[in-house]
BAFI-3210 file (N, C-alpha, C; in Angstrom, 3 decimals, decimal comma, padded with zeros to 6 digits):
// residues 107
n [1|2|3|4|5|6|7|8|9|10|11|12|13|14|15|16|17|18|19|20|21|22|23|24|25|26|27|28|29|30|31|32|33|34|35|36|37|38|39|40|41|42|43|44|45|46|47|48|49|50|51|52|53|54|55|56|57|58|59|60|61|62|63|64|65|66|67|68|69|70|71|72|73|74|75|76|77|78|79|80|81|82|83|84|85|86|87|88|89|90|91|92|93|94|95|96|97|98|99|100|101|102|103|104|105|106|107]
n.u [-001,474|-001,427|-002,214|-001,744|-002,377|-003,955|-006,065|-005,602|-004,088|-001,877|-002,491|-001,818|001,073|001,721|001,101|002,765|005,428|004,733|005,006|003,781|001,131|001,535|-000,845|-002,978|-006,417|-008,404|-011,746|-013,782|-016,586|-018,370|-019,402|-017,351|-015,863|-014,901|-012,524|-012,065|-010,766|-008,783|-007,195|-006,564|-005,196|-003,233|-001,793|-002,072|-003,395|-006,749|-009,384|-010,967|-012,912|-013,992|-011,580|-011,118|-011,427|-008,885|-009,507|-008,029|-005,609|-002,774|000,224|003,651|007,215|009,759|012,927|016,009|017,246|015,271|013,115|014,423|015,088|012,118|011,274|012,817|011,764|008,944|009,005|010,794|008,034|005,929|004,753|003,223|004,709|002,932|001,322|002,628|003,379|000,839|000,418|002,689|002,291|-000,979|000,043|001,387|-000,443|-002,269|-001,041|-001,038|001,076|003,072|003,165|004,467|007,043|009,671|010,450|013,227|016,123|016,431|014,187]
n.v [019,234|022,187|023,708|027,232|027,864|029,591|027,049|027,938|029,566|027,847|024,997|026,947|027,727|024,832|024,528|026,116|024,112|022,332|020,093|020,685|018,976|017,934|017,212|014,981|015,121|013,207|012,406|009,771|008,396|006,798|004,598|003,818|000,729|-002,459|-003,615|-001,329|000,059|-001,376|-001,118|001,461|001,758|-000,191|001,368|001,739|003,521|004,713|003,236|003,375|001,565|-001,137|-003,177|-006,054|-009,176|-011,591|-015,083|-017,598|-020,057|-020,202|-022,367|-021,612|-022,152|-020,567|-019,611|-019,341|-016,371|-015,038|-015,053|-013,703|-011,252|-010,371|-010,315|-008,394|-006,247|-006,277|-005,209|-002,858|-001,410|-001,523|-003,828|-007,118|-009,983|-011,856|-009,969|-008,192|-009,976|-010,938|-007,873|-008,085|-010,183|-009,304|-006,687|-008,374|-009,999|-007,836|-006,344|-007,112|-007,070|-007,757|-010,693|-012,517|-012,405|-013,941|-015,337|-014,420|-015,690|-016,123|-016,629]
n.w [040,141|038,463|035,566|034,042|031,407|028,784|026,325|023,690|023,466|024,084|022,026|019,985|020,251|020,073|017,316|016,010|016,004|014,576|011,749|008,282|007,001|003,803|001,418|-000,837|-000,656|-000,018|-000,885|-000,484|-003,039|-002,245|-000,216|002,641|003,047|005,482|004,711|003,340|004,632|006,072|004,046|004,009|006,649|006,310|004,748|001,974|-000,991|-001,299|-003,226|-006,393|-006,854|-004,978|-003,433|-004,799|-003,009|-002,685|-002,989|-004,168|-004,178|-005,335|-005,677|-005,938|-006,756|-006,122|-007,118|-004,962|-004,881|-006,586|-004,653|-002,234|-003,557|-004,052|-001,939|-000,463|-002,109|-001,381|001,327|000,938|-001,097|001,063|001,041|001,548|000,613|-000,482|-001,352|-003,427|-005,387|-006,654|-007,246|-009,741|-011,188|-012,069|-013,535|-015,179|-016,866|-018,167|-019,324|-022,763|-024,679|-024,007|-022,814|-024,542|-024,350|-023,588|-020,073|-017,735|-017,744|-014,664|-013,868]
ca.u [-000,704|-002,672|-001,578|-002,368|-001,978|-005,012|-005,895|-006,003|-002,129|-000,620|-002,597|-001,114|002,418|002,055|001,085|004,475|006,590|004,529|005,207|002,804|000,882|001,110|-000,925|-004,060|-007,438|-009,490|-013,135|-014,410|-017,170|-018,926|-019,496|-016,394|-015,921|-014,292|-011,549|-011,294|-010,275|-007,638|-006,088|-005,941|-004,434|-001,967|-001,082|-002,532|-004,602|-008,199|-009,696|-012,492|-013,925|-013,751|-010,600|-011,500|-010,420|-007,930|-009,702|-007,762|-004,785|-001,778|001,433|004,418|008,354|010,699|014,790|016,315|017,216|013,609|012,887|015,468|014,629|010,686|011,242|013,329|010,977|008,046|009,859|010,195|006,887|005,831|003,399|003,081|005,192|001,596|000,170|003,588|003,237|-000,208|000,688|003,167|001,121|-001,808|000,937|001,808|-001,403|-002,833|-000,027|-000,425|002,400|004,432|002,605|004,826|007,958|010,625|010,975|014,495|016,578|016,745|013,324]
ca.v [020,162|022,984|024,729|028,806|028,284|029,152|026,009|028,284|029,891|026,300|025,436|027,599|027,135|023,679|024,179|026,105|023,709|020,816|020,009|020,703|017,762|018,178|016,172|015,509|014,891|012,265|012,012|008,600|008,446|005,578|004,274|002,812|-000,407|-003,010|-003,832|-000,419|000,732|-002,148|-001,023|002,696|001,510|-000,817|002,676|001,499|004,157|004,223|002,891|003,585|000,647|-002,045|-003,795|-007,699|-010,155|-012,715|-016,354|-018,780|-020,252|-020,886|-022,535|-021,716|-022,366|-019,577|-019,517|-018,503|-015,020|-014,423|-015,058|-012,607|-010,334|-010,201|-009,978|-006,209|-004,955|-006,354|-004,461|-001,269|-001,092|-001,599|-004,751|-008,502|-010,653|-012,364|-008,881|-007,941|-011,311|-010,225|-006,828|-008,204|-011,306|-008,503|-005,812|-009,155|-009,893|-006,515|-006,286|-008,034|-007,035|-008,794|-012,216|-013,435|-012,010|-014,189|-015,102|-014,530|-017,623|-015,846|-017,036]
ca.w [039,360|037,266|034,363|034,145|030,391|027,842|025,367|022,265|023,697|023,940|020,845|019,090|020,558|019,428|015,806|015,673|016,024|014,209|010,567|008,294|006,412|002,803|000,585|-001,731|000,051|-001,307|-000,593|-001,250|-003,544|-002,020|001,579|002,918|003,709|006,614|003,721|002,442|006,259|006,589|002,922|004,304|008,022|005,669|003,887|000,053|-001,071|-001,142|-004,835|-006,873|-006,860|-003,787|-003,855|-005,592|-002,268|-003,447|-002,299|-004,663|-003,638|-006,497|-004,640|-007,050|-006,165|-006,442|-007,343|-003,534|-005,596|-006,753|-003,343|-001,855|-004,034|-003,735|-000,116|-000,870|-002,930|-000,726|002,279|-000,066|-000,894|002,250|000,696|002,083|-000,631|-001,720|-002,106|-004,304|-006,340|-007,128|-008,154|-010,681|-011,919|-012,555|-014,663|-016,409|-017,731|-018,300|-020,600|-023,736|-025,331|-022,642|-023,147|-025,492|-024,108|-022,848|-019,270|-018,406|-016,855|-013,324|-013,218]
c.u [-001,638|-001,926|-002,251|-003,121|-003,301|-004,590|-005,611|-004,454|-001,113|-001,525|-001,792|000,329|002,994|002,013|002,379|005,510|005,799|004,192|003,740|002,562|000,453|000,332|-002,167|-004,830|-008,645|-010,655|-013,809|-016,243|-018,362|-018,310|-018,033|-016,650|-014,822|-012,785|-010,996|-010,385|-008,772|-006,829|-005,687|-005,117|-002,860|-001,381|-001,349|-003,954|-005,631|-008,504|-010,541|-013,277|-013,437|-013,021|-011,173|-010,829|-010,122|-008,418|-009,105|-006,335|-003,941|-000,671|002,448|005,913|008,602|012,210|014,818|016,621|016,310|013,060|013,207|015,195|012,992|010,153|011,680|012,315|009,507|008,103|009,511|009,039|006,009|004,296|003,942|004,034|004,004|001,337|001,396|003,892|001,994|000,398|001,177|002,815|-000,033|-001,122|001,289|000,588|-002,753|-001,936|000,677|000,389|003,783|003,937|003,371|006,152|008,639|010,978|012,082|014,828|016,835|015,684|012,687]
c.v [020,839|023,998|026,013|028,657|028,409|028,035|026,915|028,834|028,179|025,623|025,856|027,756|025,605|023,498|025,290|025,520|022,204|020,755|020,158|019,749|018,394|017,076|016,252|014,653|014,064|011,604|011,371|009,309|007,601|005,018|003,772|001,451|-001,343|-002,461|-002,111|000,367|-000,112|-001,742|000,421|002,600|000,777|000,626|002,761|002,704|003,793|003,954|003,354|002,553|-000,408|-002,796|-005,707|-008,523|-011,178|-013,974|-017,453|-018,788|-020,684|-021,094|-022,310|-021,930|-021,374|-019,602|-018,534|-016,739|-014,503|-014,138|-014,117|-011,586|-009,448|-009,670|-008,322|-005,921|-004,864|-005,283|-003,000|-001,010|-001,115|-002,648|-006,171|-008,834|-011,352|-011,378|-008,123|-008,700|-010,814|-009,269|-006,994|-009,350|-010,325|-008,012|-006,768|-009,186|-008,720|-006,155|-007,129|-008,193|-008,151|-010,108|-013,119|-013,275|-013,117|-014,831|-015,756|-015,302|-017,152|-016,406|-017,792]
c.w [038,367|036,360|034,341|032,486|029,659|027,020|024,410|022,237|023,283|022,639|019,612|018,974|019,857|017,807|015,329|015,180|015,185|012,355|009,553|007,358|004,933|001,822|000,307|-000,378|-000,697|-000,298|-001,308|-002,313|-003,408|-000,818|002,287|003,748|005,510|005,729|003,367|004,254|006,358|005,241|003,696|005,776|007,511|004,985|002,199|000,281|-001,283|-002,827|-005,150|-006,402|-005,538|-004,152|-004,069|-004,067|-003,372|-002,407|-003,065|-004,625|-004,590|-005,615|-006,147|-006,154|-007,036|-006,091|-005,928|-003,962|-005,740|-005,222|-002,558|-002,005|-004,555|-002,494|-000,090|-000,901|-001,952|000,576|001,994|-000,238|-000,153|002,135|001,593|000,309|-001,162|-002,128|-003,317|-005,673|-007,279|-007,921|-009,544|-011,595|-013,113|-013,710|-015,641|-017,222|-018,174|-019,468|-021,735|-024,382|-024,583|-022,601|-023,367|-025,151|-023,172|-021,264|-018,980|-017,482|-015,342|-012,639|-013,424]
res [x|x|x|x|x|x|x|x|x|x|x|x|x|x|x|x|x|x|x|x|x|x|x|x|x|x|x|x|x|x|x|x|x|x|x|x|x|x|x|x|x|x|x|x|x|x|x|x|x|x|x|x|x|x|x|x|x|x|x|x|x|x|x|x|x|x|x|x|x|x|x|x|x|x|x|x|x|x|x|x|x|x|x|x|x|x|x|x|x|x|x|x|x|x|x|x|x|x|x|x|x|x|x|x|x|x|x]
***
């Protein structure tokens, strides 16, 4: 089976009908890595600096609710529930103001 059709006709037929990709363009600054490939295939943008691996292991228990509800948000953000734990471990202690604050009996 042979097509008549020019490439640059169908081409151009095709970028018709195909949405167009809006969005910023970010040209690393520094080599990429294995890691920085598997954060951009996971969908986490690329960083400045090489993301820190996590090698130390904390086991904690979590209220079936916390649980439940780690899992959502993990989902939503489209993270692993360790790499969501993290996140909010980090925002805790990055934020001294919040140190001293309370935690509330859900958890």
């Amino acid at each position: 089976m042979t097509h008549n059709n020019e490439w640059s006709e169908l081409s151009d037929s095709y970028a018709e009908h195909t949405p167009r990709i809006v969005g910023e363009v970010i040209r690393p600054s520094r080599p990429l890595t294995a890691a920085d490939l598997d954060d951009i295939f996971a969908g986490r943008p690329l960083a400045e600096q090489p993301r820190q691996q996590a090698s130390v292991m904390c086991k904690t228990y979590l209220t079936p609710d916390m649980a439940s509800r780690a899992a959502m948000q993990a989902e939503k953000e489209h993270l692993s529930k360790a790499a969501l734990l993290r996140k909010a471990l980090a925002a805790y202690l990055n934020n001294p103001t919040q140190a001293n604050t309370r935690i509330p009996q859900t958890a």
